[in-house]
N, C-alpha and C positions, 0 to 999 in steps of 0.2 A: 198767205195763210192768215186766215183769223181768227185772234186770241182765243176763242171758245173750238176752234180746231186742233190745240191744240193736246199731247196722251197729259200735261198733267192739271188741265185745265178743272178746276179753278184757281190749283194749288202752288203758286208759283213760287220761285226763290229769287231773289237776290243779293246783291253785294251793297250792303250800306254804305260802305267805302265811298263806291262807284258812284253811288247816288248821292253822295256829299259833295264831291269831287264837280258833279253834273251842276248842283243846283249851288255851289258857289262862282260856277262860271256864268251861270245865269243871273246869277243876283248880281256880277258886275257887270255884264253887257245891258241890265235893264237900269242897272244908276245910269250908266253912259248916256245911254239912249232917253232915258227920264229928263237928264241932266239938259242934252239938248233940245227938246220940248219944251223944255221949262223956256227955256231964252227964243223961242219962236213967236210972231205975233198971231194973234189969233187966227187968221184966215192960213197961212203956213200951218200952223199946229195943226188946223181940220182937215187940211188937205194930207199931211202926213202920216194923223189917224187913218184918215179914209183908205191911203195906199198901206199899210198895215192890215185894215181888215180885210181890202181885196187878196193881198198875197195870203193872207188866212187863210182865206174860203177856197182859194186855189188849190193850198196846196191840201188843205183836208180834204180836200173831195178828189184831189189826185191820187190821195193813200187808199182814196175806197175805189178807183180805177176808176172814177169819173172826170172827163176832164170838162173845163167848161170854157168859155167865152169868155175872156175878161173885161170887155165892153158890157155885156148881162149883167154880170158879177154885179160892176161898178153901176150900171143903171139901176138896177135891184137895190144894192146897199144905198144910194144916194135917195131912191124912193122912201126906204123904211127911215133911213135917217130926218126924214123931211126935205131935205135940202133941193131937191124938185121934183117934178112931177113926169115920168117918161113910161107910160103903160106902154113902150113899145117892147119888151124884155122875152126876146124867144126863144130862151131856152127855158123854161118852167121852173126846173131843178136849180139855177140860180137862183129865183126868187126864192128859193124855200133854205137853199145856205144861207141867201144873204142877211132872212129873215132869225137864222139860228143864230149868226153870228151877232146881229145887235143885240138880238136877247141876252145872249150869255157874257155879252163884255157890257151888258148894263144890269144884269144882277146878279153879281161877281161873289155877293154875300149869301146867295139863298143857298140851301143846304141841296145837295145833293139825293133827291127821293126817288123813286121808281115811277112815281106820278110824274115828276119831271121829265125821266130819262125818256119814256112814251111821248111825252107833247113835245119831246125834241125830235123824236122820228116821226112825230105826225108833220112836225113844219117841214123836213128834209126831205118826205113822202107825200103831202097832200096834192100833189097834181097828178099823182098814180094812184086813179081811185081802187083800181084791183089791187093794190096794196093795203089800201085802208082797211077793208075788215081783217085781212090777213094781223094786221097790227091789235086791232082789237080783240083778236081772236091769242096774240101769242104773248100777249099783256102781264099774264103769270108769268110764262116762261122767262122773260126778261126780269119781273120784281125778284122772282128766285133767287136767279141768279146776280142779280144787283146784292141782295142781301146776304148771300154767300160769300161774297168777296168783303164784305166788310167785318 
């Protein structure tokens, strides 16, 4: 089911508690994992990133019931990262996560706008061009409701 399916949708509640509880077990699992990056040499570090962003891409697009290729994934993401050149990448829909995923873990500061949210599903959408105006066309619907929830 998705979040906008659901009867109290935009309006939702929470437990602060719960949400404290969440994000101080994350703050220690990313020292940890910080911690040993930090002591990696370089070629280890990029290659660590890189199996990071793949299981990323994986598993976000397995929450949208997409599943993909993890050879694509990784051809895709090593393409947009530079690291080389493999136009062989055939699942489409890989290139367009892998394409989301560098964006978003290289500008970690930009603000969250509804012009963003759009050129996120145009990268995750542009090999389905009967999508494309559909998106341009529901462009409100999503700023709306972007801006309702804030």
């Amino acid at each position: 089911m998705y979040n906008w399916q659901f009867k109290n949708w935009p309006n939702f509640t929470y437990s602060v508690e719960r949400l404290q509880e969440i994000a101080v077990a994350f703050a220690q699992e990313f020292g940890v994992v910080n911690g040993l990056l930090t002591g990696l040499n370089d070629e280890l570090k990029q290659e660590t990133l890189l199996e990071m962003l793949i299981e990323e891409a994986i598993k976000t697009s397995e929450i949208e019931g997409e599943y993909m290729s993890r050879e694509d994934v990784m051809s895709s993401l090593k393409n947009n990262l530079s690291l080389h050149q493999n136009p062989e990448v055939k699942d489409k829909r890989a290139s367009g996560v892998a394409k989301l995923m560098v964006e978003i873990n290289q500008k970690t500061a930009v603000p969250l706008t509804a012009d963003l949210l759009c050129h996120w599903h145009h990268l995750l959408l542009e090999h389905n061009q009967k999508v494309i105006p559909a998106l341009a066309t529901g462009r409100s619907t999503h700023a709306d409701n972007l801006w309702r929830l804030r």
